[in-house]
C-alpha positions in Angstrom: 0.0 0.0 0.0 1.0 3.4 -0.4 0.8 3.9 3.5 3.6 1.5 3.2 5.7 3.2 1.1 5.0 6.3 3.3 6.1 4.4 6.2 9.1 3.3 4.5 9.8 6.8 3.2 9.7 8.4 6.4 12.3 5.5 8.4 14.5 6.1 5.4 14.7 10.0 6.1 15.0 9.7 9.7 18.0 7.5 9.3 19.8 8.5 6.0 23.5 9.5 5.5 24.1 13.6 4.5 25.6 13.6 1.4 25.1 16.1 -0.7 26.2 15.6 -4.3 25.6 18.1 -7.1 24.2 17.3 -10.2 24.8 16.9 -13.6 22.9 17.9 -17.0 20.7 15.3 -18.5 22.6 12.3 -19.9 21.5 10.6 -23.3 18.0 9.3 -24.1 18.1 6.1 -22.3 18.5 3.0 -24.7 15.9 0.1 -23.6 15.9 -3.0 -24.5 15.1 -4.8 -21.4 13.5 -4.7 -18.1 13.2 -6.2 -15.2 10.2 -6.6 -13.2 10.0 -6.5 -9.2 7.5 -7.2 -7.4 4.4 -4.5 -6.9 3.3 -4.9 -3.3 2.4 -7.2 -0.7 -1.8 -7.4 -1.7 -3.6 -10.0 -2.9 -3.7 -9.0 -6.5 -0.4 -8.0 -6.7 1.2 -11.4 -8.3 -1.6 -10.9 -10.8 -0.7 -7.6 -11.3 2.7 -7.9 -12.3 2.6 -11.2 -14.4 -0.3 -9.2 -16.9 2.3 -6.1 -17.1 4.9 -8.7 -17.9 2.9 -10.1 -20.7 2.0 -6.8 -21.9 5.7 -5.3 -22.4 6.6 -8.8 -23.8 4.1 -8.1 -26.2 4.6 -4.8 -27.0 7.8 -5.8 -29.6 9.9 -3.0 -27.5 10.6 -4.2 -24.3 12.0 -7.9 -23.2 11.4 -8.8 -19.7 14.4 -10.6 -18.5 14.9 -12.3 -14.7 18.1 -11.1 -13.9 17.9 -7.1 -12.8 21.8 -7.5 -13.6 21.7 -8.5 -17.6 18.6 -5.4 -17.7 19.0 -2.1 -18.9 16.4 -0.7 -16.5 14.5 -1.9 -13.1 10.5 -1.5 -13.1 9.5 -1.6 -9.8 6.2 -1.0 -7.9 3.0 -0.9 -5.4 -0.6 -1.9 -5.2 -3.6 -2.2 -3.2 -7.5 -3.0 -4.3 -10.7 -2.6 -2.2 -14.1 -3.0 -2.2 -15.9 0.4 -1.9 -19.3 -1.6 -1.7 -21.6 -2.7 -3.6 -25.0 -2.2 -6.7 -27.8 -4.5 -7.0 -27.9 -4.1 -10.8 -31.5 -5.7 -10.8 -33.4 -5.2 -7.5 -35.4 -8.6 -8.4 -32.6 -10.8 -8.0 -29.6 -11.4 -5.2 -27.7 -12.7 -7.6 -27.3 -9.5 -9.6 -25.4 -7.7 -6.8 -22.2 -6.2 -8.2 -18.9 -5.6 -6.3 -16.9 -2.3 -7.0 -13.4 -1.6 -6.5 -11.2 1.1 -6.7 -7.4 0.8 -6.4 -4.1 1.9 -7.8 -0.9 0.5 -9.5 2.2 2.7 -8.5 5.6 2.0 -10.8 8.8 3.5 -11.2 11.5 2.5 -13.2 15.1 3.3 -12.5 18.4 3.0 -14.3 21.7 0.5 -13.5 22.5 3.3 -11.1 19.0 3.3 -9.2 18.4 7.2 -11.1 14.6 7.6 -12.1 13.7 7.7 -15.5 10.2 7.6 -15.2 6.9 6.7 -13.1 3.5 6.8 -12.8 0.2 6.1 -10.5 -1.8 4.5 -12.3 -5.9 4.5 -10.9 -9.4 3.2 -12.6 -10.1 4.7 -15.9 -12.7 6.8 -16.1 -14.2 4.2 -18.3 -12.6 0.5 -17.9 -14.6 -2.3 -19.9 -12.6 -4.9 -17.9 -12.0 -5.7 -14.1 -10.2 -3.3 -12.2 -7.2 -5.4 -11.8 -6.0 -6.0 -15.7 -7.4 -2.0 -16.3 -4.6 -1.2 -13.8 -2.2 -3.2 -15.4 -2.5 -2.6 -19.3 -3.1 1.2 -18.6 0.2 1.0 -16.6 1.9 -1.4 -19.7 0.5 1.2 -22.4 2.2 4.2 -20.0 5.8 2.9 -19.9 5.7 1.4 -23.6 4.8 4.8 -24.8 7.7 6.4 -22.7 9.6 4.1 -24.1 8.9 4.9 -27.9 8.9 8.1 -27.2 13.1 8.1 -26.3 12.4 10.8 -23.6 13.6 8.1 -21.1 16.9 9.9 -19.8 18.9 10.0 -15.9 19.9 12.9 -14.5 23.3 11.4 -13.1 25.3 12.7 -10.2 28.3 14.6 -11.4 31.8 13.6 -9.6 33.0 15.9 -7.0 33.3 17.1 -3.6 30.6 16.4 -1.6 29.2 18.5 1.5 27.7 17.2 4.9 25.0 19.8 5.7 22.2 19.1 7.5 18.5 21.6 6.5 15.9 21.8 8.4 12.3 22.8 6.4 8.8 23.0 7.2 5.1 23.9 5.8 2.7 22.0 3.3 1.2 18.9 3.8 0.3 18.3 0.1 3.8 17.5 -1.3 5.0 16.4 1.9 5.1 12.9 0.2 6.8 13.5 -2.5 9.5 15.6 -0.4 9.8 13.0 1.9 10.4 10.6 -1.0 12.9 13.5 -2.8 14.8 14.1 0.3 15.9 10.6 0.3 16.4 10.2 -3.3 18.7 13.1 -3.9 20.6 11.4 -1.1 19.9 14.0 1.4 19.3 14.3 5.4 16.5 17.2 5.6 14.0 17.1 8.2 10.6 18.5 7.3 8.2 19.3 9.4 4.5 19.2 8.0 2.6 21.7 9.9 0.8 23.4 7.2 2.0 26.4 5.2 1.2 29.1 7.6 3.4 27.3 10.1 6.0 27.1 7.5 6.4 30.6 6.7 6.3 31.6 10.5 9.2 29.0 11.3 10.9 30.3 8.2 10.4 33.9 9.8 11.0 32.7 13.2 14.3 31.8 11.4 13.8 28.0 12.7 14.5 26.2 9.2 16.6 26.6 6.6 13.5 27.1 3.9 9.4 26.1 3.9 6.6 24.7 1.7 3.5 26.3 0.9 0.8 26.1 -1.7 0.6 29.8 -2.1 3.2 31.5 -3.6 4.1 34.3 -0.9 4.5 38.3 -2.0 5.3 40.5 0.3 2.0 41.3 1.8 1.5 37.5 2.5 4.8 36.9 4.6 6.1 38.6 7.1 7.5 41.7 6.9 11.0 40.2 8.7 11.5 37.2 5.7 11.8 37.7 1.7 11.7 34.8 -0.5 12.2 33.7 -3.9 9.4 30.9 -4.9 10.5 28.1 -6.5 7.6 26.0 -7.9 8.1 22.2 -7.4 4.8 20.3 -9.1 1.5 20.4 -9.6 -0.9 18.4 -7.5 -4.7 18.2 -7.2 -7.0 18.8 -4.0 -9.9 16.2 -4.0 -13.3 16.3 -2.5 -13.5 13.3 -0.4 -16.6 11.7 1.0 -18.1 8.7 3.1 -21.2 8.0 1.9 -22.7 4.3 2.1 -24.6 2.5 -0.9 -23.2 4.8 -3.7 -21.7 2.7 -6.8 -18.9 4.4 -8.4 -17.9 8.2 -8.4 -20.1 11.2 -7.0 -20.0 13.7 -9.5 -19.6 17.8 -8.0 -20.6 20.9 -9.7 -18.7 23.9 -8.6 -22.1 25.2 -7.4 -22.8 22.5 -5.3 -19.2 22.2 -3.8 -19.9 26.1 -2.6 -23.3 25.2 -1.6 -22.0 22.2 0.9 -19.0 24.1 2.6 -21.6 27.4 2.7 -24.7 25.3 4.3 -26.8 26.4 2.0 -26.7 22.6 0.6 -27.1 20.2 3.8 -28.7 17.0 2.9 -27.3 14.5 0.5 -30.3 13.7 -1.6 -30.6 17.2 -2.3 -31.9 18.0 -5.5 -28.7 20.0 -7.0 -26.4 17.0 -5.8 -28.8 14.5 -7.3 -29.0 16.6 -10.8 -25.2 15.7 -11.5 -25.5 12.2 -10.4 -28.5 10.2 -12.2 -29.4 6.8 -11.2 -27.2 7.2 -7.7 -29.0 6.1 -4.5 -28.5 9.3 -2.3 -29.8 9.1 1.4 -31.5 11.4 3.1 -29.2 12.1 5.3 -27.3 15.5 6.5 -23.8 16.0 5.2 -21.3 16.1 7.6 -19.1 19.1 6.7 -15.0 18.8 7.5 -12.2 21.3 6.8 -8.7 21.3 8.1 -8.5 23.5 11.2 -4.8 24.9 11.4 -3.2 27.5 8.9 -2.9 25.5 5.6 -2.1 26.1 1.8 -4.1 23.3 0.8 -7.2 25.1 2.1 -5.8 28.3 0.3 -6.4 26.1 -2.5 -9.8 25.2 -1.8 -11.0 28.1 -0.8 -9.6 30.2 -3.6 -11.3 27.4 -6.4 -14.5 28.7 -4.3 -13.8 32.2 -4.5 -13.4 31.2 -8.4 -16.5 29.5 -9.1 -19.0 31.0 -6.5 -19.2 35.0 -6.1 -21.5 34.5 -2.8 -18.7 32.5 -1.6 -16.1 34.5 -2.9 -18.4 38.1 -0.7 -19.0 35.7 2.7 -15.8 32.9 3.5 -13.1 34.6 0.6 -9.9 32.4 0.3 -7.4 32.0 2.7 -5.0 29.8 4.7 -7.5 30.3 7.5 -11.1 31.7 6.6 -14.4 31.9 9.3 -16.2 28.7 7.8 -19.8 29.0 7.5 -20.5 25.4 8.9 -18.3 22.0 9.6 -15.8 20.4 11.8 -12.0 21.0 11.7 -9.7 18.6 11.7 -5.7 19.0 11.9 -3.3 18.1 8.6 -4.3 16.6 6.0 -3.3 13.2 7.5 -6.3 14.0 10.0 -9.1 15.3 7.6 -8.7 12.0 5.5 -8.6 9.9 8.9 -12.0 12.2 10.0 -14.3 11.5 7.2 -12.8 8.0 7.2 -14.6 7.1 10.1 -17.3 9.8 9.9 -20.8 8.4 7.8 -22.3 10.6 5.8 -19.2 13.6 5.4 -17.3 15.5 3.2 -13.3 17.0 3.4 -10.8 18.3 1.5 -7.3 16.4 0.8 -4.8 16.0 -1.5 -5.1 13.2 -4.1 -2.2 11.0 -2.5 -3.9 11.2 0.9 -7.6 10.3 -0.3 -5.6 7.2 -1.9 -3.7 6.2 1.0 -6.9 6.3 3.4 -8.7 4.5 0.5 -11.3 6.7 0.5 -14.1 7.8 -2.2 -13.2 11.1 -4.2 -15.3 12.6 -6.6 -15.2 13.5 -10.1 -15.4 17.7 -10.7 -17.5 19.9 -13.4 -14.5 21.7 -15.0 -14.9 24.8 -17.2 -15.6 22.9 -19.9 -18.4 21.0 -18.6 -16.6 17.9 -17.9 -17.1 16.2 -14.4 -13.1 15.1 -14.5 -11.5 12.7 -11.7 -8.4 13.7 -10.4 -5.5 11.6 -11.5 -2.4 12.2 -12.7 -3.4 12.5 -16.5 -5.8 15.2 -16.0 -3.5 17.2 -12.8 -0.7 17.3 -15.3 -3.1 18.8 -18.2 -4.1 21.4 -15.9 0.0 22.1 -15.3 0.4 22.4 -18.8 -1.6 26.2 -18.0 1.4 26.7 -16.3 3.7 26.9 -19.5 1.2 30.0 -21.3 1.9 31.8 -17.9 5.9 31.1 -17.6 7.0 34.4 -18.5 4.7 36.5 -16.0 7.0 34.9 -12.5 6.0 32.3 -10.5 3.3 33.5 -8.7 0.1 32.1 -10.7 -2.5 29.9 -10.0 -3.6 26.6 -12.5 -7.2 27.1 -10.7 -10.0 26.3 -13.3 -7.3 25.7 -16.0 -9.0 26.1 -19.7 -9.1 22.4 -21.6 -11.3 19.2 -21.3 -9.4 16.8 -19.5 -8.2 19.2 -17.0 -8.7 18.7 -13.4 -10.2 21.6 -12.0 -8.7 22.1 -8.5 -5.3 21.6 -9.2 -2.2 23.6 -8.0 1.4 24.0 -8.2 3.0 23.9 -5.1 6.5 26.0 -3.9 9.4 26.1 -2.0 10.3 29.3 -0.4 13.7 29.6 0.3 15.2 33.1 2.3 17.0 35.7 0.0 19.6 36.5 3.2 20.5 34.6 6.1 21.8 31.0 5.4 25.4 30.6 5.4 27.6 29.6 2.6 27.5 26.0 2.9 23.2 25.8 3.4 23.1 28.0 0.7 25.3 25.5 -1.6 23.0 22.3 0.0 19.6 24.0 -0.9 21.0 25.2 -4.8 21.9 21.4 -5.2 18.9 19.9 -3.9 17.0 22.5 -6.0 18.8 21.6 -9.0 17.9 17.5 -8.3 14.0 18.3 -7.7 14.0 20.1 -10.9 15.5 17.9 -13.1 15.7 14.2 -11.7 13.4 14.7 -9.0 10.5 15.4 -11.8 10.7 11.8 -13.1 10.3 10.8 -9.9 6.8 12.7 -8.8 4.4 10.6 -11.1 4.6 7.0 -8.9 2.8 9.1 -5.8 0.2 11.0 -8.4 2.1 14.8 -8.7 2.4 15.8 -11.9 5.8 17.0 -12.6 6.3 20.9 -14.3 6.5 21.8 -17.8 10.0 21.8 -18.7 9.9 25.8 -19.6 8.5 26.2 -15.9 10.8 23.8 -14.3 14.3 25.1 -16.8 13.5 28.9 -15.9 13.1 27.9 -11.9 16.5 26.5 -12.3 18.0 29.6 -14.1 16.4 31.2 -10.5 18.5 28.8 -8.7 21.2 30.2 -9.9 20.6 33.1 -8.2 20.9 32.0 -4.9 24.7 31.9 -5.6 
């Protein structure tokens, strides 16, 4: 499970080595041949799992799968889980027509003979799978790395010989990435310990002069930080924050308009068979029971996210609540982190929060699918979070401080966001300043390839090469 490889993430951290190695330009498109296959996980379908993407890159006619990771040019390796969500009487006259549902996920990586990403990818339920969850999992994930693979964009970012440095950071602030940062941290072969206390707190450590930099999913001006701190932003990825629900006897995805999302977190909309939630989702059972409303309740980016998507979409919203890392919230519970929103609805019937995708995932909760701009009710995933990024690259000229809210396209996810790292223009000595440029440079470049296994979508590469021209700058 993903909570595994959380777990795992965060022992590795804890314990790792500081070493500090800069980093090279790209090397050559990687030349594949052949792979080798780990295992994906400890689940029951995860045997299954592998052997149908073994057949299917044996069948492609560009990838051999060969049992010895030492004869291979690359290692695939990955994690899985499947649930039951419940289940659908497709025909109330007979038992025997009840239906099971599933959701899951298929998380792979591949790396190079010197354990450097070249690519990944979460792969979740297709918006439309004809077959059973467990070979739509596998095949989509197949079809993902064969096309990488055709494609010869496949290529490691490879440490560059030299001195290293033994510099320890210390960073705080957003829970959404905190993930992937973990999972960076110990990649780029770094001891950094982060403290996930929501972006406010980040920033006021970071003022406080208590860390070495901070995460937030805001980008800070001056009038948002404190007047004792300046910044420079550097964007890391985009990621998407995911209405998540617990809600018994509902097949498949609940389907949000931006109206209705207002309406729930306003009060206006308390009951869940109300008429404006059942408009969007024909044919769904929906009780008549009230909705149980929860919202994080400590200073956090990722409700700066939510709350600005509402300012976006609903002007009565927008005139009452506004956005913020903290707003007055019309109705609900708060609940701290993100860790604890996802664990509240989890055992609350009947509610509604706000998460990151990765988090919704790990708790194996129900998310729902979101009206976008172009009137299409689109599920987070990493596909449609990574369209919405792509909004990113018409804005790269104008700085760094945009939003991907509501981004124009079909298959865009709605309430995505790019997410920063704030590091102090004055203050950190010489050799901090050298460790944060070269784990900068890592995050930008290999760390990217690296992002898509947890479901961040990595930047456009004219976002991501003129944030590493900024690096520079902190020379």
């Amino acid at each position: 499970m993903l909570n595994t490889i959380f777990g795992r993430i965060i022992l590795a951290v804890a314990a790792l080595a500081v070493v500090l190695p800069s980093f090279a330009q790209s090397a050559a498109p990687a030349q594949l041949h052949t792979i080798h296959v780990e295992g994906f996980g400890q689940g029951s379908n995860a045997a299954a799992l592998r052997d149908r993407v073994v057949e299917r890159l044996n069948h492609s006619g560009q990838i051999q799968v060969v049992d010895n990771a030492s004869a291979s040019d690359a290692v695939l390796r990955g994690d899985s889980n499947i649930w039951a969500t419940g289940s659908v009487v497709m025909n109330p006259r007979s038992s025997a027509s009840r239906q099971t549902d599933y959701q899951g996920y298929l998380s792979l990586e591949l790396v190079d003979k010197n354990n450097q990403p070249l690519w990944s990818y979460l792969v979740t339920p297709s918006r439309f799978r004809t077959d059973g969850i467990m070979h739509d999992l596998a095949d989509h994930g197949a079809e993902r790395l064969i096309d990488a693979v055709r494609s010869g964009s496949l290529r490691a970012d490879l440490p560059a010989a030299g001195a290293t440095k033994h510099v320890a950071l210390r960073a705080a602030g957003a829970t959404l990435p905190q993930v992937i940062y973990l999972k960076w941290f110990k990649s780029a072969g770094m001891a950094v310990s982060y403290y996930a206390v929501g972006s406010d707190g980040g920033i006021e450590q970071l003022a406080a002069g208590k860390v070495d930099f901070a995460a937030s999913d805001m980008p800070v001006t001056p009038e948002t930080a404190s007047a004792s701190v300046a910044v420079t932003n550097f964007p890391t990825l985009a990621g998407g924050v995911v209405p998540i629900y617990n809600l018994a006897g509902v097949s498949g995805s609940l389907r949000f308009t931006p109206q209705v999302l207002a309406g729930i977190y306003s009060g206006a909309i308390h009951c869940w068979n109300d008429s404006r939630i059942r408009a969007a989702n024909g044919g769904q059972h929906l009780p008549d029971a009230e909705i149980t409303v929860v919202h994080r309740s400590d200073g956090s980016g990722t409700t700066f996210v939510w709350t600005s998507y509402l300012s976006l979409v609903s002007p009565g919203w927008k005139a009452g609540a506004g956005s913020g890392t903290h707003v007055i919230w019309p109705v609900g519970t708060g609940a701290q982190g993100s860790d604890g929103i996802a664990a509240m609805v989890q055992k609350t019937p009947n509610s509604i929060g706000y998460v990151e995708l990765i988090y919704a995932i790990q708790h194996e909760l129900n998310y729902a699918a979101v009206e976008n701009p172009a009137g299409q009710f689109i599920k987070a995933d990493l596909a449609s979070i990574t369209a919405a990024a792509q909004f990113a690259s018409e804005n790269s000229e104008k700085g760094f401080r945009f939003s991907i809210l509501n981004a124009p396209g079909k298959s865009a996810y709605p309430i995505s966001t790019l997410t920063w790292l704030l590091v102090p223009s004055q203050g950190l000595d010489g050799q901090k300043k050298e460790a944060v440029s070269s784990l900068l440079r890592w995050m930008l470049t290999a760390g990217q390839k690296d992002c898509g296994s947890l479901g961040y979508a990595p930047l456009p590469r004219e976002v991501a090469v003129r944030a590493l021209r900024e690096v520079d700058g902190l020379k």
